[in-house]
C-alpha positions in Angstrom: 141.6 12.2 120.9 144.3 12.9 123.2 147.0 12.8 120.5 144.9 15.0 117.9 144.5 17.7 120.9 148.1 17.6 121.2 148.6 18.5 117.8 146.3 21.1 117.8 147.8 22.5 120.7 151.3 22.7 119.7 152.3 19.5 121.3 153.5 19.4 125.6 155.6 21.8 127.3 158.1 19.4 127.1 157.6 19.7 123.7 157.6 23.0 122.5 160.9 23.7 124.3 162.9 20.7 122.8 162.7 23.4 119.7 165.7 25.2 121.3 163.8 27.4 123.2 165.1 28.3 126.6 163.0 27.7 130.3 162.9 31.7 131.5 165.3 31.6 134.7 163.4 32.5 138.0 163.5 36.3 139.1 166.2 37.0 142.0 164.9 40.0 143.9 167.2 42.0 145.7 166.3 41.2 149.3 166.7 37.1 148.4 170.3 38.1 148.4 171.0 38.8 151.8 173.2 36.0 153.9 171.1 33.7 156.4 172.3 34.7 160.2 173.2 31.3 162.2 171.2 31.9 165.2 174.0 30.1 167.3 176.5 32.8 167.0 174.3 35.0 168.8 173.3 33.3 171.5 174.9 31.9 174.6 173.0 28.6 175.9 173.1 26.2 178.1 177.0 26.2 179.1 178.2 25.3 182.3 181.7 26.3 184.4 182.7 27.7 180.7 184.6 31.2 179.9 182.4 32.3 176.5 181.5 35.4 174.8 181.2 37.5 171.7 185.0 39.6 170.0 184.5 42.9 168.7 182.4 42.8 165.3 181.0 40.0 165.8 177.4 40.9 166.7 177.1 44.5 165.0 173.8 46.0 166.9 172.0 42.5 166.6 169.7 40.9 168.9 171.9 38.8 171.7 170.4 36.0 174.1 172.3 34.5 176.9 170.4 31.3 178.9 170.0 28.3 180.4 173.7 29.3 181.6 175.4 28.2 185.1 178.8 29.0 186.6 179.7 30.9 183.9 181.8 34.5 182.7 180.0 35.1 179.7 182.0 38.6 178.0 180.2 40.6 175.1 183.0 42.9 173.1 180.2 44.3 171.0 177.4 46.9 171.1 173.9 44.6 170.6 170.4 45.8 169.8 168.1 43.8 172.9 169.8 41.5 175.3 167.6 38.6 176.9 169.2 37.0 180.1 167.2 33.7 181.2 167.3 31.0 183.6 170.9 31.8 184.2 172.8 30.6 187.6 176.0 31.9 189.5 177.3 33.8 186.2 179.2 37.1 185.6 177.9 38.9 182.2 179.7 42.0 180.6 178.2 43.4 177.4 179.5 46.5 176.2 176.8 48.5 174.7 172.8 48.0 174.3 171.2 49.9 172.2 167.4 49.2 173.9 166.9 47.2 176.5 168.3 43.9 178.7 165.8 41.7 179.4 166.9 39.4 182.7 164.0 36.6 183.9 164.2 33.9 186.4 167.8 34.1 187.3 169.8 34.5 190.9 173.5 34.9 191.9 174.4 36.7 189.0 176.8 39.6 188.1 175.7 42.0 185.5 177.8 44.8 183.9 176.4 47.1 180.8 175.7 50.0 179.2 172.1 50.4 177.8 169.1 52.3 177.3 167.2 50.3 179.4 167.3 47.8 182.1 164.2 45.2 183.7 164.0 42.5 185.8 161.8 39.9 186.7 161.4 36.9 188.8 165.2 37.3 189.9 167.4 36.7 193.4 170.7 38.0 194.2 171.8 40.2 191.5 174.6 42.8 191.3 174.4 45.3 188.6 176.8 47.2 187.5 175.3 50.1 185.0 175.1 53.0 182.8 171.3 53.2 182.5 169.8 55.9 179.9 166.3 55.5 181.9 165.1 53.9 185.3 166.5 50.6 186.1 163.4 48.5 186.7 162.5 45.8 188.8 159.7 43.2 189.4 159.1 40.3 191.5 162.7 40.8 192.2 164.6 40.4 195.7 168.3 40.8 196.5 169.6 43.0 194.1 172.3 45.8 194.1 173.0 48.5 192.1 176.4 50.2 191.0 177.7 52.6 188.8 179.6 51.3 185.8 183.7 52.1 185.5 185.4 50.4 182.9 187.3 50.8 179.6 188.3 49.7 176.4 189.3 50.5 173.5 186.4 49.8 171.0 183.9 50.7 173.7 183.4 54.2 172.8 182.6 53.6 169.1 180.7 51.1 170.8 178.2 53.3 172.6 178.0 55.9 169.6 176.8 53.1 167.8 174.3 52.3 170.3 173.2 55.8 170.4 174.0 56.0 174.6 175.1 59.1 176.1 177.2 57.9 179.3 176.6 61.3 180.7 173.1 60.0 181.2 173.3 57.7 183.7 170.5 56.8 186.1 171.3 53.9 187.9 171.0 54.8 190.9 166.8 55.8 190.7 165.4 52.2 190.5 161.6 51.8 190.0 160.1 48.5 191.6 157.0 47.4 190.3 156.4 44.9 192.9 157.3 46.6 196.6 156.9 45.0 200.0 155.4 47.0 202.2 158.2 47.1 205.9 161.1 45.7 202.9 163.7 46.9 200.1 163.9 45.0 197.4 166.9 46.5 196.4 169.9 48.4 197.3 173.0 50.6 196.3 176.4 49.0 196.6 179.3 50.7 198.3 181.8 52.4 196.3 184.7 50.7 197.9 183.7 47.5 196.1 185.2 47.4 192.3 183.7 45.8 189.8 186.7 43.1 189.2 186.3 41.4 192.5 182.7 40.9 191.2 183.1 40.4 187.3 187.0 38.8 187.2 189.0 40.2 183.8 188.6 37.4 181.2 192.0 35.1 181.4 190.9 32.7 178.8 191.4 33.4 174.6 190.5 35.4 172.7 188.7 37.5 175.5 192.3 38.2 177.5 193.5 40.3 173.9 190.7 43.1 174.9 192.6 45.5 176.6 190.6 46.4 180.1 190.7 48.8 182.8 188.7 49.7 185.4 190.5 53.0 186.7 188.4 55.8 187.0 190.4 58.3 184.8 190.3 55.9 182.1 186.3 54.5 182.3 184.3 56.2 179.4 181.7 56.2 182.0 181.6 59.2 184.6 181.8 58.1 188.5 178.4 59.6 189.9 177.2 59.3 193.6 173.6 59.0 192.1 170.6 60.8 193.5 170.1 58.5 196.6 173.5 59.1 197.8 173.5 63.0 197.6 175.8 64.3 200.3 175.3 67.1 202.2 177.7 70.5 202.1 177.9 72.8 199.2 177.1 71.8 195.4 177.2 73.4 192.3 176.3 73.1 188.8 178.9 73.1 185.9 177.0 73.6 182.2 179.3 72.6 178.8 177.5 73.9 175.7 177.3 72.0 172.4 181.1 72.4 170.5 183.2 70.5 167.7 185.4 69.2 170.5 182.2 68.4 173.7 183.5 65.3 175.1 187.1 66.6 175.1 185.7 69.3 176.9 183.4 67.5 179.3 186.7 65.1 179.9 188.6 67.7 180.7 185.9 69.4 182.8 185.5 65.7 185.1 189.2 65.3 185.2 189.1 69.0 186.8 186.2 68.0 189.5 188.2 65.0 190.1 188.8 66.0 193.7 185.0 66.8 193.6 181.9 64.2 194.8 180.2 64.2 191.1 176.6 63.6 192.2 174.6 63.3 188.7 175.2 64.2 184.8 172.5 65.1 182.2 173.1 65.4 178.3 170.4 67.6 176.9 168.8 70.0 174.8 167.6 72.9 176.3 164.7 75.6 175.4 165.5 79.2 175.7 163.1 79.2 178.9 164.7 76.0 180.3 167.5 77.8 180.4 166.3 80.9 181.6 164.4 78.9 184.8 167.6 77.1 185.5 170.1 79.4 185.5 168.3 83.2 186.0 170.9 84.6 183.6 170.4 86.1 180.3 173.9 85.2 179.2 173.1 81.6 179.5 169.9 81.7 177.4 171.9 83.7 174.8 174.5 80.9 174.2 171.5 77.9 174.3 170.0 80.4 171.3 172.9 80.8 170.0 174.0 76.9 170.1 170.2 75.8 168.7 170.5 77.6 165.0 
């Protein structure tokens, strides 16, 4: 019975292609194409006394996570998507450019230097941060930490930040909001602006890391030196206003370099309504050149 069904039935797969007809190839879809990431080159674990990090191009707005680290100068040439520091120990972390947020859990005696959108702590001792923060720096369950303003350069770090998507003119890192207060304590504080960020975070000496050109001198940093809003000192302030042009960070570089004699308390990159205008500065000229500036 079995045979005679065979027959019937053309005979076995097997069968019917041994008359030289070909097995259809399987489909190939477009997104089956893409290269698998090795998760390794974007992460940083479990080292110890080691000089590591990440070259230019190398991470390209992925997702970065450094843990499990002690002892360790851990240097990030690249602009990243969402940083996650844990369970690190007595280590010194740069990373040029986040484009969200850094992440840092359950570490202590550790050195932190970024640019980013965001910044959150928890669970963490003895921290000094070194940022340019888009929003509030926030902290929880956190003790011992201290907060600076960000000076540095190099030369792929304003590409860098434009790929990021951070203006550094909007820098907050100076208004930390803590979850988690002690009522009689501070949780946190400011660090004094006679400490620089090298005796802190040392210039990498090791290769490839010693190639990247560095500086930390103020009429070099792509970041602006501000006071912050906790450190407003007294005597006479004013406001200087540079409208939207082909050239604006030329401009606002040559502006800074101006004030450079001048205590530069706070910056602010933003778009303002005709009203906005009008209730900041009580002049119709200004209000003209925001219209004019939003066609």
């Amino acid at each position: 019975m079995g045979c005679a069904l065979s027959k019937l039935f053309g005979g076995s797969r097997h069968e019917q292609l041994s008359d030289g007809d070909a097995e259809e190839a399987p489909k190939v879809y477009s997104w089956e194409k893409r290269d698998k990431m090795d998760v390794k080159n974007f992460m940083v674990d479990g080292e110890k006394d080691e000089v590591v990090g990440r070259m230019p191009g190398s991470i390209n707005g992925q997702q970065f996570i450094i843990q499990n680290c002690e002892n360790c100068d851990i240097y990030v040439f690249d602009h990243c998507a969402t940083v996650t520091v844990d369970d690190c120990i007595n280590c010194r972390i740069y990373i040029a450019a986040i484009k969200t947020s850094i992440f840092v859990r359950d570490s202590t005696d550790c050195v932190i230097a970024t640019c980013c959108q965001q910044f959150r702590t928890r669970d963490c001792k003895k921290l000094e941060c070194w940022l340019s923060c888009v929003t509030q720096p926030i902290i929880e369950a956190t003790t011992g930490i201290k907060f600076g303003c960000l000076q540095i350069h190099h030369p792929q770090l304003r590409q860098q930040l434009n790929d990021a998507g951070i203006s550094v003119f909007n820098n907050n890192w100076s208004s930390i909001h803590d979850f988690t207060p002690v009522p009689g304590e501070n949780n946190y504080g400011l660090m004094s602006q006679d400490i620089q960020l090298t005796s802190r975070l040392p210039f990498p000496s090791k290769e490839p890391f010693n190639s990247i050109e560095l500086s930390i001198d103020p009429e070099k940093s792509e970041i602006p030196l501000t006071l912050g809003v906790k450190q407003r000192p007294s005597g006479h302030r004013c406001l200087v206003a540079i409208y939207p042009c082909d050239n604006q960070r030329a401009l606002a570089d040559q502006a800074l370099s101006t004030l450079a004699s001048l205590s530069l308390v706070q910056t602010l990159e933003v778009k303002l309504s005709e009203s906005q205008a009008k209730n900041i500065f009580s002049s119709e000229s200004h209000v003209t050149k925001v219209r004019f500036y939003s066609t």
